[in-house]
C-alpha positions as CSV (number, residue, x, y, z in Angstrom):
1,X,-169.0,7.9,-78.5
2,X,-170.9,9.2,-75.6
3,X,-168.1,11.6,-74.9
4,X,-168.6,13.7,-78.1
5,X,-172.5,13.3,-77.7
6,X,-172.2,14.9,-74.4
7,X,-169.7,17.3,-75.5
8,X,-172.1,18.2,-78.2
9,X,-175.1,18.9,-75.6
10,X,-172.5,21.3,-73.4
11,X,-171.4,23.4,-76.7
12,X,-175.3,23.8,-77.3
13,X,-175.8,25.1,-73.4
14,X,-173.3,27.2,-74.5
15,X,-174.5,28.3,-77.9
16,X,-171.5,27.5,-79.3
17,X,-173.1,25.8,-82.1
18,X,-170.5,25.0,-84.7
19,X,-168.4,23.3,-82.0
20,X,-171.2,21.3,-80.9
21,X,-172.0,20.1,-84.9
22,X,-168.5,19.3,-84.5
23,X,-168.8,16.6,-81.5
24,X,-172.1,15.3,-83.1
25,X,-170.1,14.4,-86.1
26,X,-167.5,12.4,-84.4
27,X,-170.3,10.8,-82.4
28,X,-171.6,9.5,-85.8
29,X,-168.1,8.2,-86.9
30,X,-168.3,5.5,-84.0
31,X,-171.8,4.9,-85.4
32,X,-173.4,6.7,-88.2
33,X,-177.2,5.5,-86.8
34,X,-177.2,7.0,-83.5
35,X,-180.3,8.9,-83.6
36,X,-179.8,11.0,-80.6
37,X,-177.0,12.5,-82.8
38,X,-178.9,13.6,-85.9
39,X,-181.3,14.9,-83.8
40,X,-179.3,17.1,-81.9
41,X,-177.7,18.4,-85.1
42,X,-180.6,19.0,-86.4
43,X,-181.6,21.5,-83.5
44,X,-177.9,22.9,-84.2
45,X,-178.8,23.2,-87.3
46,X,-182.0,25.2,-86.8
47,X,-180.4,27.7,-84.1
48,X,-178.0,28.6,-87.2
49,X,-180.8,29.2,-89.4
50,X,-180.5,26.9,-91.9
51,X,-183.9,24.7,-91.6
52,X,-183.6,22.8,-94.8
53,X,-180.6,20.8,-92.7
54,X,-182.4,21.1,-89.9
55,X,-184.7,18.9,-91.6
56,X,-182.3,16.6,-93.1
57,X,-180.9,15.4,-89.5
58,X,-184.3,15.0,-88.5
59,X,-185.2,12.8,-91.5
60,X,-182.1,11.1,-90.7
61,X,-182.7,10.6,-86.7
62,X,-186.1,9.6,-87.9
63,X,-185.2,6.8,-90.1
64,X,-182.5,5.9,-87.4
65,X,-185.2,5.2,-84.2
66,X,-188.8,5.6,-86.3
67,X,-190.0,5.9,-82.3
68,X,-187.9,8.9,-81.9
69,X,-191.0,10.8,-81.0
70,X,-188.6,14.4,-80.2
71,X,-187.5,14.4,-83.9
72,X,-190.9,14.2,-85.1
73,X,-191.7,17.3,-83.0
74,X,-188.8,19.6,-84.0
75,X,-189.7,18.4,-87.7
76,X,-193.0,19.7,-87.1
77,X,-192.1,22.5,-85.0
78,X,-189.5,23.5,-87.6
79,X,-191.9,23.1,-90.9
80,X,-194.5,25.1,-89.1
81,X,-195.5,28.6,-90.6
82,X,-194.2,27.6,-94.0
83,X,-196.3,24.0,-94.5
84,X,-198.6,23.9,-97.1
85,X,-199.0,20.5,-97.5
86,X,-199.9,19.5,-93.6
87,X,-196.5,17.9,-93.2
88,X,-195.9,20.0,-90.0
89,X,-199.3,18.7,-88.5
90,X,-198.6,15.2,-89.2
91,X,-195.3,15.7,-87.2
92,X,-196.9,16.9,-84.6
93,X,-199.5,14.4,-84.3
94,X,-196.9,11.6,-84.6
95,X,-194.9,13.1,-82.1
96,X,-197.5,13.4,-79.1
97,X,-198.8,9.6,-80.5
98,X,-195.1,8.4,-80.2
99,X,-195.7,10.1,-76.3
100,X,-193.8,13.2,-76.5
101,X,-196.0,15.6,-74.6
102,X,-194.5,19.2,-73.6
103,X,-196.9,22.6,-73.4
104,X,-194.9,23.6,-77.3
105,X,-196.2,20.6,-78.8
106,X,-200.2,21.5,-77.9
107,X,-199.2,25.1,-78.6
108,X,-198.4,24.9,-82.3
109,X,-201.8,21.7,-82.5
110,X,-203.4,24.6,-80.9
111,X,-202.4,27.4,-83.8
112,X,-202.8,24.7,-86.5
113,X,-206.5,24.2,-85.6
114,X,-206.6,28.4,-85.2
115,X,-205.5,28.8,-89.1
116,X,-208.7,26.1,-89.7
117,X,-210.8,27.1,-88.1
118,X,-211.5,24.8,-85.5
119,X,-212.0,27.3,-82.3
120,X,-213.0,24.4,-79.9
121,X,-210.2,22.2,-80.8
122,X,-207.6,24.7,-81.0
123,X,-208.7,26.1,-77.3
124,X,-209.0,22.0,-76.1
125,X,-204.5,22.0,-77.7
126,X,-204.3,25.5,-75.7
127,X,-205.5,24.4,-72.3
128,X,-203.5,20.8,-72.8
């Protein structure tokens, strides 16, 4: 099983994104809940354009490993700009609570709280 994963994270490197769906998939016929998996495909997913999937993997990583706090960031990161309903802030909040803490992650906070409003908070996100 770890062979295909890591097959899978060398066809990304090489943006050869179809191949890499490819070994995710046979990763998930040795075991169909192996987060790490539908995360990846959902990134995959996302390079190719097709967010709605992207979405799907990342529900299903998600439900997989709940503490999964990467797939709560690229669900947030990949809702953003087209949210209405605060889903894509949620995401993002669960994701640095879950510990996931990168410079992207306080980037899009920092926008969120722009499109508010919230100049001191957004600039606090920025400067994180």
């Amino acid at each position: 099983m770890e062979q295909y994963y890591n097959s899978g994270i060398e066809k990304i490197i090489e943006k050869d994104y179809l191949e890499a769906i490819g070994s995710f998939d046979h990763c998930l016929k040795y075991d169909d809940s192996y987060a790490l998996a539908y995360l990846q495909k959902g990134r995959v997913k996302a390079a190719l354009g097709d967010t709605e999937e992207a979405i799907m993997e990342l529900s299903r990583a998600i439900r997989y490993d709940p503490d999964l706090a990467e797939a709560y960031f690229y669900m947030g990161y990949f809702m953003f700009g087209e949210d209405t309903t605060g889903t894509s802030e949620e995401m993002l909040r669960t994701a640095l609570e879950k510990g996931y803490e990168t410079a992207d992650l306080y980037y899009y906070l920092g926008l969120i709280e722009l499109l508010r409003g919230d100049q001191d908070n957004a600039l606090i996100s920025f400067n994180k």
